[in-house]
N, C-alpha and C positions, 0 to 999 in steps of 0.2 A: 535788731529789734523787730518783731514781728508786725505787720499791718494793724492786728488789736491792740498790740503796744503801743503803738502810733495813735492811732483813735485814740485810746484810751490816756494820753499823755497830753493831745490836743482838747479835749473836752475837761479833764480835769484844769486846764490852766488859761481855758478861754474867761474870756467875761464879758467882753463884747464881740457880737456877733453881727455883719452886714448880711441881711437877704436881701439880695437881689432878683428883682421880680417879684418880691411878696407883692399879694394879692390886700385889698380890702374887704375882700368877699369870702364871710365864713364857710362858704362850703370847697373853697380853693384847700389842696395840698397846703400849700404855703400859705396861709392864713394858720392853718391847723399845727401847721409844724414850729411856725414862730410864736404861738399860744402856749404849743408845750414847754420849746426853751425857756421864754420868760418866766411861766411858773416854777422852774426850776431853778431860776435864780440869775439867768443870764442877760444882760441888756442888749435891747433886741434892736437896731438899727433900718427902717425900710429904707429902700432904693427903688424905687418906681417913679418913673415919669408922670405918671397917668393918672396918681395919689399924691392928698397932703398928710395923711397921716394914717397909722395903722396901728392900732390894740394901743393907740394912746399916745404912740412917737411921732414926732415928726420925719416926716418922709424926706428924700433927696431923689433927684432926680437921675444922678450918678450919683458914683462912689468915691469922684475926686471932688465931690460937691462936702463928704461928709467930713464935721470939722474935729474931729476926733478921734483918736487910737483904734483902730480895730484888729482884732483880734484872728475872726476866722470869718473868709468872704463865702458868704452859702448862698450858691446858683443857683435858681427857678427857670432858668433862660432854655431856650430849645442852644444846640450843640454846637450852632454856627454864630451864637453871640457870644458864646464863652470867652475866644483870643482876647479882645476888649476888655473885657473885664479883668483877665486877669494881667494885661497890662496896667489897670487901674489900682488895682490891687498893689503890687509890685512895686508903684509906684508910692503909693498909699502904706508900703511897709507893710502888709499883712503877714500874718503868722502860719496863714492856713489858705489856703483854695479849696473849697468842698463843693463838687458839683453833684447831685442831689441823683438819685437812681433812674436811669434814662439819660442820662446824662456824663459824653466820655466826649474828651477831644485830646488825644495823647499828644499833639504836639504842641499846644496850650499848657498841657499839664507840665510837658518838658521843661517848659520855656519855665515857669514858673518855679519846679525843681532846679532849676538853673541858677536862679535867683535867690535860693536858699529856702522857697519858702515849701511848705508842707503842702503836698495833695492828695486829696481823696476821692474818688472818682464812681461813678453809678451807684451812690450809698444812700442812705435815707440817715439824715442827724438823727432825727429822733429817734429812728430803732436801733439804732447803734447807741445813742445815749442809755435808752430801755435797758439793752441787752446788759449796759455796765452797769448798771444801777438799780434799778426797779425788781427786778429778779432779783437781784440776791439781798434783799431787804425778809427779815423774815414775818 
């Protein structure tokens, strides 16, 4: 299966989505990019310490805080909080690790391929969502 195939296989079968590091502040990446998923249909989950709540959800602190199925853990984090996380993840049964464009830690991503679960590395969700979807709408 190719890397599109993969995207392409994790976004159609996601539904819930952790960003980690979503911002409260509309002019953040990650404000912008959990605004798009939602409107697209996806339940948007924040994890930031520093918020109670984002585009309407209630926020968590972490991601073993969150009391619910998630689907695909999406990074906001700089490259050396990533391991963390995707121990939480892991632990949390996620489906997915997506760490967002600027953002690679191969032996985090390992660890997590390890574990079964799916990784995506230095990518932006929403332009890879865009790229499947939006274009070829006619």
């Amino acid at each position: 299966m190719t890397e599109r195939e993969v995207i392409q296989d994790i976004l159609a079968g996601a539904k819930v989505i952790a960003v980690v590091g979503l911002s409260d502040k509309p002019d953040r990446d990650s404000y912008h990019v959990a605004q798009y998923l939602q409107r697209h249909g996806y339940r948007i989950i924040p994890v930031n310490p520093a918020v109670k709540e984002v585009l309407g959800e209630k926020a968590y602190a972490s991601l073993a805080e969150v009391p619910e199925k998630v689907d695909v853990v999406d990074i906001f984090r700089k490259p050396d909080a990533v391991p963390p996380i995707v121990d939480e993840a892991i632990a949390a049964r996620a489906k997915t690790v997506w760490m967002q464009e600027g953002i690679v830690h191969p032996h985090a991503a390992e660890k997590a391929r390890a574990a079964g679960l799916n990784v995506v590395m230095d990518r932006c969700i929403l332009k890879e969502h865009y790229a499947l979807t939006e274009r070829k709408r006619p």
